[in-house]
N, C-alpha and C positions, 0 to 999 in steps of 0.2 A: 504494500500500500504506500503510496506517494504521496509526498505532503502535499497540503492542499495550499493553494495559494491564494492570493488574497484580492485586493480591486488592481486592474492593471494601470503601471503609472504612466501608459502612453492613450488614456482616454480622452477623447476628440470632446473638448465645451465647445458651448452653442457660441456664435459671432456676437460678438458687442455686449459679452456678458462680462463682468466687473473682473473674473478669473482672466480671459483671455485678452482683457486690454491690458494685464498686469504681466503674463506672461511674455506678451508682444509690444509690449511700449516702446522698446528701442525699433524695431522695424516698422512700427507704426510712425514713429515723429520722424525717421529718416525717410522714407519714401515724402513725407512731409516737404522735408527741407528739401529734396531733390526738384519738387515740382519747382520750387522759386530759385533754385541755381540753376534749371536747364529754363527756365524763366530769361534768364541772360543771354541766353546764346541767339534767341532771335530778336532782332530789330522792333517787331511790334510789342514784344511783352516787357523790352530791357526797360523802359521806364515806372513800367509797375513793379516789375521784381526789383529792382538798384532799391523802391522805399523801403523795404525790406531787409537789405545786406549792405547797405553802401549808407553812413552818415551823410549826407549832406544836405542842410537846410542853412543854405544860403544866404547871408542879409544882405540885401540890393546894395549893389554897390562896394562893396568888399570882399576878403578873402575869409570872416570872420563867421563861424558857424553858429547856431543858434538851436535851441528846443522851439518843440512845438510838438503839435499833435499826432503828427508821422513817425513822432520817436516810440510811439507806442507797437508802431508796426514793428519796428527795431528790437525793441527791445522783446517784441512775442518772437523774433525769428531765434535771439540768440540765446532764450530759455528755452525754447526748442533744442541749439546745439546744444547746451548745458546737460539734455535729458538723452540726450546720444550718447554723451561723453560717460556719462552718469552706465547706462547702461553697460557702453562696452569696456566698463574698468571693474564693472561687479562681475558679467559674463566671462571674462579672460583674466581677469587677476585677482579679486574676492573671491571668487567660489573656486578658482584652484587652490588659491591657499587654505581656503578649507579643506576644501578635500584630502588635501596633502596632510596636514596635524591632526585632524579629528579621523579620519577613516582610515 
């Protein structure tokens, strides 16, 4: 008699449930960011995607940059990087070091 096993740990959650945006938060916010950097590469989107990754809010007439209400788009792209960065330092370097001293 074989031992009996238990729930399998490669069981499929349903989309958009609280488990599999938690499991897939870094592939989620990176396909994110990708839409607004290949945003750059064509002509008609460069000025929408640049509010997003590139500072620049200009005051007339100088070289002197300034806030305003576009920094908000700024600042949601690069808490977005933050949440990549975040990811692929627990997936590649947190959880091997665990594994390695506890297992």
């Amino acid at each position: 008699m074989g031992f009996k096993r238990g729930k399998s740990g490669n069981k499929n959650v349903p989309y958009l449930s609280h488990e599999f945006v938690i499991q897939n938060h870094g592939d989620i916010v990176t396909c994110i960011m990708m839409v607004f950097t290949v945003g750059l590469m064509f002509q008609i989107t460069t000025p929408l995607a640049s509010v997003f990754i590139i500072p620049a809010h200009v005051i007339e007439d100088s070289q002197l940059l300034n806030y305003g209400a576009q920094d908000i788009a700024l600042v949601l792209f690069y808490t977005l990087a933050a949440v990549v960065f975040h990811a692929v330092i627990q997936e590649y370097i947190l959880d091997v070091i665990l594994l390695v001293f506890f297992f």
